[in-house]
C-alpha positions as CSV (number, residue, x, y, z in Angstrom):
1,X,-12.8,118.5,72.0
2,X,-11.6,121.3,69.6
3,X,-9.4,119.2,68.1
4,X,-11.7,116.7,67.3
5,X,-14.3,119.1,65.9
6,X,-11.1,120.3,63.9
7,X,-10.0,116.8,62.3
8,X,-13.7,116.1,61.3
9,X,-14.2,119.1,59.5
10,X,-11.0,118.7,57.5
11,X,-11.7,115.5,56.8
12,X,-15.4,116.1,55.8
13,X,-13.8,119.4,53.8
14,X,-11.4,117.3,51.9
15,X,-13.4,114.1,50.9
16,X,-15.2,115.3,48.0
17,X,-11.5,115.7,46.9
18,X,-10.2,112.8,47.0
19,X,-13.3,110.6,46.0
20,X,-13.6,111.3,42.8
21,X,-14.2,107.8,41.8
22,X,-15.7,109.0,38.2
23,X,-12.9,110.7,37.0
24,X,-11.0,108.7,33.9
25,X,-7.3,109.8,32.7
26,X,-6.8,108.6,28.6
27,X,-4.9,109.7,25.9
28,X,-6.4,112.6,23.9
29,X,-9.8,111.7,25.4
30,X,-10.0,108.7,23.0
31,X,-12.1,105.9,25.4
32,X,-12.0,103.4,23.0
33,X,-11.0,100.0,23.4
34,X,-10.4,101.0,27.5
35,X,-11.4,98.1,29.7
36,X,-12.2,100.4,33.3
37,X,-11.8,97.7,36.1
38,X,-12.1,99.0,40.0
39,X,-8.1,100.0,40.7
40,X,-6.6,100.3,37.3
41,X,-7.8,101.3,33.7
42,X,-6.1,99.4,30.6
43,X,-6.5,100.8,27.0
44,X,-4.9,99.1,24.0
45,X,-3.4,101.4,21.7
46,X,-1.3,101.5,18.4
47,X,2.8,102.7,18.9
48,X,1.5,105.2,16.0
49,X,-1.6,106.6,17.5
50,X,0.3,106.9,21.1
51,X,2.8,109.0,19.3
52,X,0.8,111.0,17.3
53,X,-1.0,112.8,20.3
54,X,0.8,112.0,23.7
55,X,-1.7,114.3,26.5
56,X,-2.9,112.5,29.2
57,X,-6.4,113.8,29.4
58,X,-9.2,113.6,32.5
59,X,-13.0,112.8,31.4
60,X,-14.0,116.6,33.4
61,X,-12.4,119.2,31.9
62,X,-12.4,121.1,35.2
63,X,-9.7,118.6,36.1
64,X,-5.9,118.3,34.3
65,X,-3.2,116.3,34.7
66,X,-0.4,117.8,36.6
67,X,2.7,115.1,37.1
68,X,2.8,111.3,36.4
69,X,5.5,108.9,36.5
70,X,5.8,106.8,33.1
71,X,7.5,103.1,33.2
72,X,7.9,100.0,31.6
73,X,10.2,97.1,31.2
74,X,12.3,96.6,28.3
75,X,12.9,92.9,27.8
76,X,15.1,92.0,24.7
77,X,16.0,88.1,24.1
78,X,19.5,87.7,25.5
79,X,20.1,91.2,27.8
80,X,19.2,91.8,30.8
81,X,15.3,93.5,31.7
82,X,15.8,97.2,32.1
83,X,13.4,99.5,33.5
84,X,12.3,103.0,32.6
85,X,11.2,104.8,34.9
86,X,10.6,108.9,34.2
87,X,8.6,111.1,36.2
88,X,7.0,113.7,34.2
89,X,5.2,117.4,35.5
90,X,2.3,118.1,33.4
91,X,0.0,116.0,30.9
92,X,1.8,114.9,27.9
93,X,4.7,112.6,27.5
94,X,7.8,114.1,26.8
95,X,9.9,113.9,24.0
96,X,12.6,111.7,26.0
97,X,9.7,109.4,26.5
98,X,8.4,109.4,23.2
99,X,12.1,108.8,22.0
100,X,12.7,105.8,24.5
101,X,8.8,104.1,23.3
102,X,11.0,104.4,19.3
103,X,13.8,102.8,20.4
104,X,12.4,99.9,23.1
105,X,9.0,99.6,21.4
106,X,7.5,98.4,25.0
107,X,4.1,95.6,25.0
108,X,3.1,97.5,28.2
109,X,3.3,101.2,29.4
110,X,2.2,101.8,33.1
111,X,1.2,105.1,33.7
112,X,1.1,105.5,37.6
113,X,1.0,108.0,40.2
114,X,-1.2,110.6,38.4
115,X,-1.7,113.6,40.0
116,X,-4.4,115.7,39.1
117,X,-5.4,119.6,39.5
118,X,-8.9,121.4,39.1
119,X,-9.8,125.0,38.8
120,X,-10.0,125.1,42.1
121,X,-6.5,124.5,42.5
122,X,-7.8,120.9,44.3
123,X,-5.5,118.0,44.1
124,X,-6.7,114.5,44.1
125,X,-5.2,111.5,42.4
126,X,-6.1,109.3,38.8
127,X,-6.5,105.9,38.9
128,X,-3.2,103.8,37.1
129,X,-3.5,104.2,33.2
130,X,-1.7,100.7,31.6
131,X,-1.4,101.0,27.5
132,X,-1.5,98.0,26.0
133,X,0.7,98.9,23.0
134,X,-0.4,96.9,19.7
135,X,1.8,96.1,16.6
């Protein structure tokens, strides 16, 4: 019976944590031409502008970004598709990233796996961030 008393309080403890369905991860907290659909957020960008500022901000500044893994697929007529796939410990995009979106110039940037922190040292997760990267 304990033990049941014990896994319903945790779970009642930790729920607020995880269900922070009104939390939004963007770049630079520019909302702007973000489409927010129930799984996923997609937000077409300029290559300049995503270089220019690179943090990965949440909509609550009580909550940061702490990791996030950064991919896309290169596809160039005649090679082979690669994939980049870089996982990255804070909120910005690192200067190896920024160096690889120079040289591939990607249509698509997933941002996955986003891990996020609040000032109560809480961890909960960010929804998929997908840049639609504009010419």
């Amino acid at each position: 019976m304990k033990k049941i008393f014990f896994i319903t309080l945790a779970f009642i403890a930790f729920t607020p944590v995880f269900s922070q369905s009104n939390l939004e991860i963007n770049i630079c907290g520019n909302t702007n031409n973000t489409i927010v659909k129930e799984k996923i957020n997609e937000k077409t960008i300029s290559q300049s502008a995503l270089l220019k500022c690179t943090e990965l901000v949440v909509n609550d500044t009580n909550w940061k970004v702490n990791f996030f893994i950064f991919s896309f697929v290169s596809t160039k007529e005649g090679e082979e598709d690669t994939v980049f796939e870089l996982n990255m410990k804070g909120n910005r995009l690192s200067e190896r990233m920024t160096m690889v979106i120079k040289k591939y110039n990607p249509k698509k940037i997933y941002i996955e796996n986003i891990e996020i922190v609040n000032t109560k040292n809480e961890f909960g997760t960010g929804k998929p961030l997908i840049l639609i990267i504009e010419d």
